[in-house]
C-alpha positions in Angstrom: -88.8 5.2 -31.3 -87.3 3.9 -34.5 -86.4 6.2 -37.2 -86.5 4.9 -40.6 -85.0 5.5 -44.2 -86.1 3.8 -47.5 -84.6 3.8 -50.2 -83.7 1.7 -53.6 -81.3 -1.4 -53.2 -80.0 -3.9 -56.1 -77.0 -5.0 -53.8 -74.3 -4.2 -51.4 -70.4 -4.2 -51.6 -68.2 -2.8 -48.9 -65.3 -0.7 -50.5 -64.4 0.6 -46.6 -63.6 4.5 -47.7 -65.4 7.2 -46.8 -65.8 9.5 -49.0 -64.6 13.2 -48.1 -67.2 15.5 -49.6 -67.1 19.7 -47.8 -70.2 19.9 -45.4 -71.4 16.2 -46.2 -71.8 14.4 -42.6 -72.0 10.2 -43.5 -74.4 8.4 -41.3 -73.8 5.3 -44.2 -70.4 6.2 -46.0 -70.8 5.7 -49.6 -70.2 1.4 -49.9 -73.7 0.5 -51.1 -73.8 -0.7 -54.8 -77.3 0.3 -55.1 -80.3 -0.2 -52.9 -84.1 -0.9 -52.7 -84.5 -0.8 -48.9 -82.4 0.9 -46.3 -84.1 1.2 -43.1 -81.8 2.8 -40.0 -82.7 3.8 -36.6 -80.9 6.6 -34.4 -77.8 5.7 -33.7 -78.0 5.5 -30.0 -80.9 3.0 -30.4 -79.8 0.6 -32.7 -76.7 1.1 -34.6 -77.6 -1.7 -37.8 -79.0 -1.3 -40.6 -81.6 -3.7 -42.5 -81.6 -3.7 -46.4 -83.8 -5.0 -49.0 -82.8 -6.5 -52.6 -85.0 -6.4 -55.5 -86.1 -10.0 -55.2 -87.7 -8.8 -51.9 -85.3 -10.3 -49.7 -83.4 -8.6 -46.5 -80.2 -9.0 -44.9 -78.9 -6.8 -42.0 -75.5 -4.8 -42.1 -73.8 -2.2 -39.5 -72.8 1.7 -40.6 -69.9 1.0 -42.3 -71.1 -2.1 -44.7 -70.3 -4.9 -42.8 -72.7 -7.5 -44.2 -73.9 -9.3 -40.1 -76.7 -11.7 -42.0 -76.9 -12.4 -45.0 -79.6 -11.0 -47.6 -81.5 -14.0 -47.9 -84.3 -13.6 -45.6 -88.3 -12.9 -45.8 -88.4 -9.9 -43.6 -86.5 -8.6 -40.9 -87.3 -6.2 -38.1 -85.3 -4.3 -35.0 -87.0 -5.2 -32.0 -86.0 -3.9 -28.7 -82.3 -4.9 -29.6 -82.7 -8.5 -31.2 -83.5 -9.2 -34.8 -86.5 -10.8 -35.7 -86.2 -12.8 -39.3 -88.9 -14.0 -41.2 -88.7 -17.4 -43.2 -91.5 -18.0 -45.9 -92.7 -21.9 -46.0 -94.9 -24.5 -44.9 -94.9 -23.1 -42.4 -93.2 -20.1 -42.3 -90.5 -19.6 -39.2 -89.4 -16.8 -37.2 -85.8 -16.5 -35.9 -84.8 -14.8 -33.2 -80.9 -13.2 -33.4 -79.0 -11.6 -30.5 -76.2 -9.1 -30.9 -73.9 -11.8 -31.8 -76.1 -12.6 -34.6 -77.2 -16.2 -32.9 -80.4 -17.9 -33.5 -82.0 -18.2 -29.9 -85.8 -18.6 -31.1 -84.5 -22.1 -33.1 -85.6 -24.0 -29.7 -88.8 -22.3 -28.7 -92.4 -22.2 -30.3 -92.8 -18.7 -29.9 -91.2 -15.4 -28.6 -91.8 -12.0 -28.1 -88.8 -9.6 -27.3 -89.0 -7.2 -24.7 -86.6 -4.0 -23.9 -83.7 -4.2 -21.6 -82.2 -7.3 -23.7 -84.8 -9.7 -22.7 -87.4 -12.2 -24.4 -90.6 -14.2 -23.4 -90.2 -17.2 -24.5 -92.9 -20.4 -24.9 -92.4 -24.4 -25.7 -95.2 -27.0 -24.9 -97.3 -24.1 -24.0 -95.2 -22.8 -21.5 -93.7 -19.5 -20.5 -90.1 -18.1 -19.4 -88.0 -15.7 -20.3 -84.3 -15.6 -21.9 -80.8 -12.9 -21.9 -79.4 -12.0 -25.3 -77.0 -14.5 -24.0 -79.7 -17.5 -24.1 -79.7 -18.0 -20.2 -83.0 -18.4 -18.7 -83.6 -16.2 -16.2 -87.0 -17.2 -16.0 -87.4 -21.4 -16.2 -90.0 -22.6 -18.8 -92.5 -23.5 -16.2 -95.3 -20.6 -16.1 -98.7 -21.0 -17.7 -100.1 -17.4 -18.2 -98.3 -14.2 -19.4 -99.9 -11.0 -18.4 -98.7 -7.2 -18.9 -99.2 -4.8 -16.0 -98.6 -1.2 -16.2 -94.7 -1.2 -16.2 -94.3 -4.9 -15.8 -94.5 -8.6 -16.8 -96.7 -10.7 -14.7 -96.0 -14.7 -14.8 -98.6 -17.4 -13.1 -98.4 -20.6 -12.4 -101.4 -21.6 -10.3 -101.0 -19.4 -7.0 -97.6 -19.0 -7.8 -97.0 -15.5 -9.2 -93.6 -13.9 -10.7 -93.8 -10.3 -11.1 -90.7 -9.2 -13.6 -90.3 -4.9 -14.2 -90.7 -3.5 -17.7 -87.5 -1.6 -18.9 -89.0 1.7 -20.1 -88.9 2.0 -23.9 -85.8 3.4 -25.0 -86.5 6.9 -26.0 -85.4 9.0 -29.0 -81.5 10.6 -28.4 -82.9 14.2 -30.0 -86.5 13.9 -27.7 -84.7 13.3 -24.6 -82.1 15.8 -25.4 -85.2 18.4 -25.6 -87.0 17.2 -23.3 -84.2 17.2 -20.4 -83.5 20.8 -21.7 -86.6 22.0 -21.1 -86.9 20.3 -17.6 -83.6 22.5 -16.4 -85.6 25.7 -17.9 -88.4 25.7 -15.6 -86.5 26.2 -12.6 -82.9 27.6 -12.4 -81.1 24.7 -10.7 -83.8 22.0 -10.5 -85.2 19.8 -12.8 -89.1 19.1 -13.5 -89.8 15.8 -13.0 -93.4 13.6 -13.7 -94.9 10.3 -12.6 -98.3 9.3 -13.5 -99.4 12.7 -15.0 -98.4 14.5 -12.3 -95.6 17.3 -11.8 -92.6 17.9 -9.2 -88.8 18.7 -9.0 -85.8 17.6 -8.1 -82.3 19.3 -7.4 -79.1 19.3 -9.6 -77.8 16.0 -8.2 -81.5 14.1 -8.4 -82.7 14.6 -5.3 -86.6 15.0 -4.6 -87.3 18.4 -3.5 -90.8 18.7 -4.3 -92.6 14.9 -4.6 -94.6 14.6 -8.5 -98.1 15.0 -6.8 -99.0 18.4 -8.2 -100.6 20.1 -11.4 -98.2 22.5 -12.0 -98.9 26.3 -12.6 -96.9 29.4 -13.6 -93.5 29.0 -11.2 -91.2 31.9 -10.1 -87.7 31.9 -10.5 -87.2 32.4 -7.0 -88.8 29.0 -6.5 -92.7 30.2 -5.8 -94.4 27.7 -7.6 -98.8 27.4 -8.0 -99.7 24.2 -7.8 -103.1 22.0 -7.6 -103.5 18.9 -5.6 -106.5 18.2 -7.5 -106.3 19.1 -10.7 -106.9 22.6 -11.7 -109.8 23.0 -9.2 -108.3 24.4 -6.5 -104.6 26.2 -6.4 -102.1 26.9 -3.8 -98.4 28.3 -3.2 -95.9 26.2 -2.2 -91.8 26.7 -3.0 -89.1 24.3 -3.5 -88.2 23.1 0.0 -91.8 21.8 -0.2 -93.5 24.5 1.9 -96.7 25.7 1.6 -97.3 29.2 1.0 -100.7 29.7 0.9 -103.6 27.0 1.1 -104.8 25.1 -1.6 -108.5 27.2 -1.8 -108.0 29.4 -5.5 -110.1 28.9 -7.4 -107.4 30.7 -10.3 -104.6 32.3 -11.1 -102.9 34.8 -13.1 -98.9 35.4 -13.7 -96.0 36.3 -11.6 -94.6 39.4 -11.8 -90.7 40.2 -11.2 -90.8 40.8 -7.1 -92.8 37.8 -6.7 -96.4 38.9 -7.0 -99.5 37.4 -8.6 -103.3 37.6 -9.1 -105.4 34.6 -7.7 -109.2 34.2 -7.5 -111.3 32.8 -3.9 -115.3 32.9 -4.0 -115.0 34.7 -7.4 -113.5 37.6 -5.9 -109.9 38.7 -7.5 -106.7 39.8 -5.1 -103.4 40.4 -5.7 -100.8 39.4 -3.1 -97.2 39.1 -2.7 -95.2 36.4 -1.8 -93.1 34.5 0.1 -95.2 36.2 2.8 -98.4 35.5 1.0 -99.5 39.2 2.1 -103.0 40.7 0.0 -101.7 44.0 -1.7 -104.8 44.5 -3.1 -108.0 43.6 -1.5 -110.6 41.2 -2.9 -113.4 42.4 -4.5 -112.2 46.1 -5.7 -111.7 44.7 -9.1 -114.0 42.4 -11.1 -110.7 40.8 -13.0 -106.7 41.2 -12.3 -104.6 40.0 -14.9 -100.3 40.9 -15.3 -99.6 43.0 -17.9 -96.2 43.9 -17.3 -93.9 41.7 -15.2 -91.0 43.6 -15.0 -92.7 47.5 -14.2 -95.3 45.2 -12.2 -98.6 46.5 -14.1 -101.6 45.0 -13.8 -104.9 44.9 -16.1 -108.2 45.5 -14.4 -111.4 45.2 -15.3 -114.2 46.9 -13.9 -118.0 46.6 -14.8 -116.9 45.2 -18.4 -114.1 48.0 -18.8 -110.9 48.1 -18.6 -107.6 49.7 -17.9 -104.1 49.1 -16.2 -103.0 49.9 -12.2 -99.4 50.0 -11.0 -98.6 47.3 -7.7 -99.4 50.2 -5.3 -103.0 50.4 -6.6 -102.8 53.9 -8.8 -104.7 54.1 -11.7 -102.5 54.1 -15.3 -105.4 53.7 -17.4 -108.5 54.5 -16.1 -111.2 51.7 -16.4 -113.0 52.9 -19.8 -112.0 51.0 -22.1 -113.2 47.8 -24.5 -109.7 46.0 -24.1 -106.5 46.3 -23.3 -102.8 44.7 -25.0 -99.6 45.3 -24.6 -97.3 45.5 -27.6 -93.4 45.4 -28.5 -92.7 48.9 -28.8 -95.8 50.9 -27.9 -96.6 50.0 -24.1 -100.0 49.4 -24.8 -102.9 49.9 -27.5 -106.3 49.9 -26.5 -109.6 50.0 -28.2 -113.0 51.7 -27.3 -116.2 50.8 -29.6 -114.0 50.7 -33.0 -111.2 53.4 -32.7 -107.7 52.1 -31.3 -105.1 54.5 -29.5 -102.0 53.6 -27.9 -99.9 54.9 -25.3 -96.4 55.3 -25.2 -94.8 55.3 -21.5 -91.5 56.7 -22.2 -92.6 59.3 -23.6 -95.2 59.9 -21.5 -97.4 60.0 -25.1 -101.4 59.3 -25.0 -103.3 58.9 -28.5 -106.4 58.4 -27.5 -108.8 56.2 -29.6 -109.4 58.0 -33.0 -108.0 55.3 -35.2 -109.9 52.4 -37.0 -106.8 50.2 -37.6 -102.8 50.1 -35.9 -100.4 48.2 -37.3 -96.6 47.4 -36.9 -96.4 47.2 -33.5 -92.8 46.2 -33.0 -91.0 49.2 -33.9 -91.7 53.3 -33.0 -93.5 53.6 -36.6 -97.1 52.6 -36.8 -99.4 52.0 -39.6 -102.6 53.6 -39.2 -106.3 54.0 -40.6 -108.2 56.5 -40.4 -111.8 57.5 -43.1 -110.6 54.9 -45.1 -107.2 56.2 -45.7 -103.7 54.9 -44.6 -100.6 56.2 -43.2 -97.6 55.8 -41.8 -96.6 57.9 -38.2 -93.7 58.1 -35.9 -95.3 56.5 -32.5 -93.4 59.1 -30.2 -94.3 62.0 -32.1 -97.7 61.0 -33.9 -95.4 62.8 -36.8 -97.0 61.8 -40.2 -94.4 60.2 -42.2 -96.0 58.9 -45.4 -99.3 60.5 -45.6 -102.6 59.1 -45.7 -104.3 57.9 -48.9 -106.2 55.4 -50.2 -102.8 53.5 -51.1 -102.3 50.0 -48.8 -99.0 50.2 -46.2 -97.2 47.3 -45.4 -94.0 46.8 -43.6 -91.0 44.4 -45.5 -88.2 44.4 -43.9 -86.6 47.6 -43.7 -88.7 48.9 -46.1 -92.8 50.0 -46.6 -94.5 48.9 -49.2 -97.6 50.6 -50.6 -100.0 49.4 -52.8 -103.0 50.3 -54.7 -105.6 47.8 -56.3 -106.6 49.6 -60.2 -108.1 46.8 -62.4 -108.0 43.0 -60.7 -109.1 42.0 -63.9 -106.0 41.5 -65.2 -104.0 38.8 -64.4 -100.5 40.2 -65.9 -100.8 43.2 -63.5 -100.2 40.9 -60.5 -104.0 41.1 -59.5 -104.3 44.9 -60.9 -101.9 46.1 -58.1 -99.3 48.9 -58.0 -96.5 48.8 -55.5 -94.5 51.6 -54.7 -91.1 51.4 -51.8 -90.3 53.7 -48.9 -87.8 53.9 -46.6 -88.2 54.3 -42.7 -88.0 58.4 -43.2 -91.0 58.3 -45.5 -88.8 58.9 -48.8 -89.8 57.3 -51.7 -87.6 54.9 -53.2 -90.0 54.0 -56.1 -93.2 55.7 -57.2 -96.3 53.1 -57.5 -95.3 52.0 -60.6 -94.3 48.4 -60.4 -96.5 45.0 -60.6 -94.4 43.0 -58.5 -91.7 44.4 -55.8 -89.9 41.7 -53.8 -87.6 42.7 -50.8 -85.0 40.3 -50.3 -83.7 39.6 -47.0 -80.3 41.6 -47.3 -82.9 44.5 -48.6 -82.1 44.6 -51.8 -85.0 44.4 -54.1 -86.7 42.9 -57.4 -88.7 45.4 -59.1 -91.1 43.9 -61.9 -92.7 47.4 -63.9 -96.3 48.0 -64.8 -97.1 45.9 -67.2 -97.7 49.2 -70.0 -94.5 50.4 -69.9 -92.2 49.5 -72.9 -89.5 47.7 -71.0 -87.7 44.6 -71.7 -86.0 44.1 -68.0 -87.2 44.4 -64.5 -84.7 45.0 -62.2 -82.6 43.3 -59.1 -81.3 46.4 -56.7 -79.2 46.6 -53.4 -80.4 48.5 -50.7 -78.8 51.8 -51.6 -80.4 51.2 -55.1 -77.6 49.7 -57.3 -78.7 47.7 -60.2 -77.1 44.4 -59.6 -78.8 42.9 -62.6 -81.1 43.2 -65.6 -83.7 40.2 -65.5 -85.7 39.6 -68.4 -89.6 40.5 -67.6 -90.4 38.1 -69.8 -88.8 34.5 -68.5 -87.3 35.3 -65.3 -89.5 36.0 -61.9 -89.2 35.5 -58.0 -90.0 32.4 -56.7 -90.0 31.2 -53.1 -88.8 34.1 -51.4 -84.9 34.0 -52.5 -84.7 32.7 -55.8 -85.2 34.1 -59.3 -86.7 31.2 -61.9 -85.7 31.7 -65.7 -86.9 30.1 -68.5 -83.5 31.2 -70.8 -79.8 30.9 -70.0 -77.9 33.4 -70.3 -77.5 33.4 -74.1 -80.9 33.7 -74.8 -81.4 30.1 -75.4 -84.7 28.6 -73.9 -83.3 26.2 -71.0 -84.8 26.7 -67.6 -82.7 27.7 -64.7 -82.8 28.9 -61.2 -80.4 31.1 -59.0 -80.4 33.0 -55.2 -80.7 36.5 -55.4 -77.2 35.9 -53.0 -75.0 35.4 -56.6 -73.0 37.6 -57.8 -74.2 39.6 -61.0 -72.5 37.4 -64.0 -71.6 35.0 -61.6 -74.8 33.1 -61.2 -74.7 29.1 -60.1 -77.6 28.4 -62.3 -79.3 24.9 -61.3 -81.5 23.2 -63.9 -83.6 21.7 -60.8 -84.3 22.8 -57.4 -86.9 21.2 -54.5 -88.4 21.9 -51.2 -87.7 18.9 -48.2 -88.9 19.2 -44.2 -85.5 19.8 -43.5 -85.8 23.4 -44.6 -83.0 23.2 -47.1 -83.2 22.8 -50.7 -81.8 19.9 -52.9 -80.6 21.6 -56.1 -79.0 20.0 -59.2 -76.8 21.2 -61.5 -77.4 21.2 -65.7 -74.7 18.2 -65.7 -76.7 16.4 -63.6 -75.2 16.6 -60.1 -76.6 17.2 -56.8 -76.0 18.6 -53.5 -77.5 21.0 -50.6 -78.3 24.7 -50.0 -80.1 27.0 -47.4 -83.3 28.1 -48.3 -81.4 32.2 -49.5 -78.8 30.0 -51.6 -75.5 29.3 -49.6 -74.0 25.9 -50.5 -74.4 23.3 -47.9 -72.9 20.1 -49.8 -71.8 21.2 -52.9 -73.1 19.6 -56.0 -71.4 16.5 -56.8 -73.5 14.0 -56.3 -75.2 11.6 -59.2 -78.3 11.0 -57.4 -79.8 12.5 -54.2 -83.3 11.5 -52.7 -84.8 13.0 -49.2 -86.2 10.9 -46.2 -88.9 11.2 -44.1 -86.3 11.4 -41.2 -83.5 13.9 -41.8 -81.6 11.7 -44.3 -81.2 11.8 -47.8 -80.0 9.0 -49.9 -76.9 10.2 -52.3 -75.2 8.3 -55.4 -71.3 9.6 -55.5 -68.5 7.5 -57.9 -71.3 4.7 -58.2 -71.3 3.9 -54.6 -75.0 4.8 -52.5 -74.6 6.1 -48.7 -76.6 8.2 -47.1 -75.9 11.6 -45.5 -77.6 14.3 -42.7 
C-alpha cells in the first residue's frame, strides 16, 4: 500500500549533507530548496520520491536528492515498481519508465503495469506482456486480456495463456504485525489463511494443520476448536491434525489452564476435559457454563435465569441466586441481585453480600461505594470505611481520590458550580473541598485552582508530598490537555501567550508561543523565536526546537525547514 506525504515545493537542489539534528531520524535529509509536492512511499516498497513544482509539473528523485527525471512532466505515479508519466497534448501520452529510468511504453499503444516487475502491453489491438528489462515474455499475439482471481488470463481463439498474479506487495509495518501476531496464537507455529479460512504451520513452514477451518479459542498445549462449516458446528482437533472430538457443537466457551472447556450439543451445556475429550460435568445439570477463571478453573453457571460460579469438581462457590455475575481485577467477583451489588473477595475468604447500589474502582483493594444516595470510600478486605459516606462525588486519579460536590451550576467561573476536595489512599485529606478546579498530574503532583470567592491572586502547582513548585496566576494561566499549563502573560507580567509541561522546573520553564496536537501522539511546539521541533504529549523534548518550519503528514512524517533547506523527518 503506498504511503504518501504532501507538502509545498518551489524547487530542488541537492547539497548532499545530512543534517545532524538530536532525536531527528531523516527519511529526506534536508536538500530540498522548497517544495509544493512530496509524495513517498515506505521504503521497502518503493524507495523514490515524486515532487511537484509550482507550475504543476513533477519530476521523480531518490532519498537523498538525486534528481532520476526531470521536473518537467504532467503527472507522475508509482505503479507496481515502474513510473507512469503523463504528457499533456493533442493527444496526451503516457510513458512507461523502468528502474533504469527507460521509456518502454514509447513503442506500445497502451500498458498497464502489474506487480512482480511486469506489464501488459497492447499495439494493433494486441496483447503481451514485458520485464522491466523490455523483453517480451509474453509475444504480442493475444486478443483478450482477462483477470482471474490471482492471475492473468491471455486468449487467442482456443489458445489460452494462463500467467500468476504476484500478490500485492504489502506494507513493511502491516506485515511486521501481522506475522507477529500469527506466532502469538500458538507457541511455535504460525496461523496461516487461504480463502477465508484458518490453519497452521510449524516454525520452518511446514503444514501441520491444512487452512480449512474456522478457528475458535486454541490452547497453548495445541487443543484447538475449530468449524468445518463455519460456526455451525464445532469440534476439537490439535496440531498434528487429530481430531479430538467430532465436529457436532453446536458452541463453545473458553479454555481453562488444564485444558478444559464448556461446549453446547442439542442445547444442552457440558464441560469436558481434554486431550481425552472426557465429560466432567454432565449435560443438562446447568442451563449455561461459561469460564470465569482460567487459571483457579471456575466456571459461571446459570440456572433457571440465576446465576453463580462452581469449581472444575462441580462444588458450588456461589450458589445460583443471583442476577449476574463478573469477575474483576482485584475483587474476585461482584455480583448483583435486583439493584444492590456485593462482591466477594477469595483470599480473604470475604462475602459482601448485595446491599450496595453502586461499586466502583475495581482494580485495586479500595472500592467506591453507594449506598441511600451517599458515597464512600472502603478497604475491600476489610469493608473498613475509609472516607465516609456523604453526598460528596468519589473518584479515583491516580494515586489520589477526588471528591466533589455540585453547589450552584449556574455559574460558569465555578467550573460548573463544583467543589473538589483531594485524599490520599488512607482516607486523609490533602485538601478540603474548596477548590474549582484540581488536576492530578501524572507524577501526582497537582494543580489546585481555589473557589472562585476567595481573595487570592495564585492557584497553585504542588508535588505529591505537597510542595508548592509554583505560583500560577488564577487569572491567565490554566491546565490544558492533561500536562500543560496555558498562560496568557510571560513571566514579567506582559500579555504574550505561552505554554509549558507541568515536567519544567519552577523558573525554569521552556515557554512555547505555539503548541499542536498530530495522530502521531506527539506534540509540535514552537518556540517565541519562531523555531520548531517535537515533544511527548507530558513535555520531554523529542527533536529539539530548531527548525524554521515544521508541518505533519497524514503518514508519520512531518515536513521540516532547517538552514533553508526542506527534508522531511519520522
Amino acid at each position: 500500500m503506498m504511503r504518501f506525504i504532501v507538502f509545498s515545493f518551489l524547487w530542488l537542489c541537492v547539497i548532499g549533507v545530512k543534517a545532524q539534528v538530536p532525536g531527528a531520524i531523516w527519511v529526506v535529509p534536508p536538500v530540498i530548496d522548497s517544495a509544493e509536492t512530496i509524495v513517498i512511499s515506505a521504503q521497502d516498497l518503493d524507495p523514490r520520491i515524486i515532487v511537484k513544482n509550482k507550475q504543476n509539473k513533477y519530476g521523480l528523485y531518490d532519498r537523498s536528492g538525486k534528481k532520476l527525471l526531470p521536473v518537467i512532466y504532467d503527472y507522475l505515479d508509482l505503479k507496481n515498481g515502474w513510473v507512469v508519466a503523463t504528457v499533456k497534448g493533442q493527444p496526451a501520452r503516457k510513458l512507461l519508465f523502468n528502474d533504469r529510468m527507460e521509456d518502454l511504453g514509447r513503442v506500445y499503444d497502451k500498458f498497464e503495469p502489474q506487480q512482480g516487475g511486469v506489464a501488459i502491453v497492447y499495439k494493433d489491438n494486441l496483447a503481451g506482456m514485458i520485464n522491466q528489462k523490455g523483453e517480451e515474455i509474453l509475444p504480442l499475439k493475444y486478443d483478450a486480456v482477462h483477470y482471474g482471481t490471482n492471475e492473468l488470463v491471455f486468449s487467442l481463439g482456443n489458445e489460452i495463456k494462463r500467467v500468476p498474479q504476484s500478490p500485492s506487495p504489502e506494507h513493511p509495518r502491516a506485515k511486521q504485525v501481522r506475522e507477529e501476531k500469527a506466532k502469538k496464537v500458538l507457541s511455535g507455529y504460525i496461523q496461516v489463511q487461504k480463502n477465508g479460512l484458518q490453519g497452521f504451520v510449524n516454525l520452518k513452514g511446514d503444514t501441520v494443520v491444512p487452512a480449512l477451518y474456522t478457528l475458535g479459542p486454541i490452547h497453548p498445549k495445541g487443543y484447538i476448536i475449530a468449524s468445518l462449516d463455519g460456526k455451525k458446528s464445532w469440534g476439537v482437533i490439535d496440531t498434528r491434525h487429530k481430531t479430538l472430538r467430532h465436529f457436532t457443537a453446536t458452541g463453545h466457551g473458553n479454555w481453562t489452564k488444564s485444558g478444559m472447556i464448556p461446549l453446547r450439543e442439542d442445547n444442552l451445556w457440558a464441560l469436558y476435559k481434554f486431550p481425552e475429550g472426557t465429560e466432567i460435568i454432565a449435560k443438562g445439570v446447568w442451563d449455561h457454563i461459561e469460564t470465569f477463571d482460567y487459571g483457579r478453573e471456575w466456571f459461571k453457571v446459570t440456572k433457571d435465569k440465576k446465576t453463580g460460579l462452581i469449581n472444575a469438581k462441580g462444588e458450588v462457590l456461589l450458589p445460583a441466586v443471583y442476577d449476574f455475575i463478573q469477575p474483576k481485577p482485584f475483587v474476585t467477583a461482584i455480583f448483583r441481585q435486583g439493584t444492590q451489588y456485593g462482591y466477594w473477595l477469595y483470599e480473604t475468604k470475604k462475602l459482601v453480600e448485595p446491599k450496595y447500589s453502586s461499586l466502583l474502582n475495581y482494580e485495586d483493594s479500595l472500592l467506591i461505594v453507594t449506598m441511600n444516595k451517599e458515597t464512600a470510600l472502603i478497604d475491600a478486605k476489610t469493608e473498613k470505611i475509609l472516607i465516609p459516606f456523604s453526598k460528596f462525588g468519589l473518584e479515583k486519579k491516580g494515586a489520589y481520590f477526588v471528591s466533589d460536590f455540585k453547589y450552584d451550576s449556574t455559574k460558569s467561573t465555578t467550573a460548573d458550580g463544583r467543589l473538589h476536595g483531594l485524599y490520599d489512599r488512607k482516607g486523609k485529606m490533602i485538601l478540603a473541598p474548596d477548590s474549582v478546579d484540581l488536576h492530578i498530574f501524572p507524577d501526582e503532583s497537582y494543580f489546585i485552582f481555589p473557589h472562585y470567592k476567595k481573595v487570592m491572586k495564585y492557584a497553585e502547582h504542588r508535588s505529591k508530598t505537597g510542595e508548592l513548585l509554583r505560583n500560577i496566576d488564577r487569572v491567565s494561566d490554566y491546565v490544558n490537555y492533561d500536562h500543560w499549563f496555558r498562560s496568557s502573560k510571560n513571566p514579567e507580567g506582559k500579555y504574550v501567550f505561552s505554554t509549558f509541561s507541568y515536567l519544567d522546573p519552577p523558573g525554569k520553564e521552556q515557554r512555547y508561543a505555539e503548541r499542536k496536537d498530530t495522530k502521531e501522539k506527539v506534540h509540535m511546539v514552537r518556540t517565541a523565536d519562531k523555531k520548531w521541533g517535537l515533544t511527548t504529549l507530558e513535555g520531554a523534548v523529542l527533536v529539539p526546537p530548531v527548525f524554521d518550519q515544521m508541518e505533519p503528514t497524514n503518514d508519520g512524517y512531518f515536513k521540516v525547514k532547517y538552514e533553508g533547506k526542506w527534508g522531511v523527518i519520522q
